[in-house]
VEXDREN-2710 file (C-alpha; in Angstrom, 1 decimal):
% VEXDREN-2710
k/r/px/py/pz
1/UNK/88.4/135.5/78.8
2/UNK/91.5/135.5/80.8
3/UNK/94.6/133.1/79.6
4/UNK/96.6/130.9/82.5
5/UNK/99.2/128.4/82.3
6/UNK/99.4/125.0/83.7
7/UNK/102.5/123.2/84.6
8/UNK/102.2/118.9/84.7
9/UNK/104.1/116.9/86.6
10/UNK/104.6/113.5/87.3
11/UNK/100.9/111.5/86.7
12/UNK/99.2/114.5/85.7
13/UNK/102.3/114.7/83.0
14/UNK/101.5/111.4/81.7
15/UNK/98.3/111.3/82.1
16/UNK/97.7/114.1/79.8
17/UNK/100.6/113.6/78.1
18/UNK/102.1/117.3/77.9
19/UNK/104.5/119.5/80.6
20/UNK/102.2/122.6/79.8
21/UNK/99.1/123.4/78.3
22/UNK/97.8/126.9/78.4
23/UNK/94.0/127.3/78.2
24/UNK/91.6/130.3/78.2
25/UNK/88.9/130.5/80.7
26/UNK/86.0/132.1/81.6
27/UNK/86.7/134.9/84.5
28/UNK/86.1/133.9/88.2
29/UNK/87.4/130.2/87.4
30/UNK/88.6/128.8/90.2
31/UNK/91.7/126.2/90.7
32/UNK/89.1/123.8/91.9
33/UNK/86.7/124.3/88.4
34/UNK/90.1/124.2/86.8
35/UNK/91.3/120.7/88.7
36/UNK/88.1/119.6/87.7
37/UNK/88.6/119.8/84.4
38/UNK/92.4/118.7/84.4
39/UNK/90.8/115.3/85.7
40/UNK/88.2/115.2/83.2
41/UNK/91.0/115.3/80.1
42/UNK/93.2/112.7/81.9
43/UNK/90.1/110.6/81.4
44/UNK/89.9/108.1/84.7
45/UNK/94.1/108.1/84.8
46/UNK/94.4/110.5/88.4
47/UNK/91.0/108.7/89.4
48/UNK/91.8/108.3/93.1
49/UNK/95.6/110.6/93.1
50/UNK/95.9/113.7/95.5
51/UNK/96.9/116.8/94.2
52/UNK/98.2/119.7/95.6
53/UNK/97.2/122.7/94.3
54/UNK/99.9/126.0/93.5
55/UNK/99.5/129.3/92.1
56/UNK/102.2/131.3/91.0
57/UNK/104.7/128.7/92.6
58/UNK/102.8/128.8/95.9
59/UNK/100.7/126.7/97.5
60/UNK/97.1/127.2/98.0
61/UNK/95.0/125.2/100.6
62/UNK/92.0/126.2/99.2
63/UNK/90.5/127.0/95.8
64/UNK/90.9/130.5/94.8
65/UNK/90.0/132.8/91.9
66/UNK/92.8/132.3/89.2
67/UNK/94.1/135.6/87.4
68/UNK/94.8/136.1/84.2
69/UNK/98.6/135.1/83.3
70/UNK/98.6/133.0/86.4
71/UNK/100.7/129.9/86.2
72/UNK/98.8/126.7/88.6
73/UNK/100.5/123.7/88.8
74/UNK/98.8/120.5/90.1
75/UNK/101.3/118.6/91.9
76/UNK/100.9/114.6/92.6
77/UNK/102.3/113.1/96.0
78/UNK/106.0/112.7/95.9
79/UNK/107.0/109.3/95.1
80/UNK/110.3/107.8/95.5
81/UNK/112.1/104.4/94.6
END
C-alpha cells in the first residue's frame, strides 16, 4: 500500500467537506482511479465540474501513476465575483 495526500479546494472542499484527507491505495493507482473516487465520496456534488489535475504542485495533463507520499490536488475552475 502506498500513502498520498490530497489537498481540496473550492467545490471539491465543500463537497467533501475537508481541506485534506490522506488515504492509502493500492500501488499503480492512477490520479484518474484516484479522481474517480474523489467524485464518488462527494456523492453527485462535482457532477458536471472540471478539474484540473496536480501532482506535487504541478500540473499533469494526463493521468499518471501516483507515488507514495505524493501530494495531488484536484483543482475546480477559477471562479470570481
Amino acid at each position: 500500500m502506498i500513502k498520498v495526500k490530497i489537498k481540496c479546494y473550492s467545490q471539491v472542499k465543500y463537497a467533501l467537506g475537508k481541506d485534506e484527507i490522506s488515504l492509502e491505495l493500492e500501488p499503480e493507482t492512477t490520479t484518474a482511479e484516484l479522481e474517480e473516487l474523489v467524485r464518488e465520496q462527494a456523492r453527485g456534488q462535482l457532477e458536471g465540474i472540471s478539474l484540473r489535475t496536480a501532482v506535487n504542485r504541478v500540473y499533469v495533463p494526463e493521468p499518471v501513476v501516483v507515488q507514495d507520499g505524493d501530494e495531488i490536488a484536484f483543482i475546480p475552475p477559477v471562479q470570481g465575483g
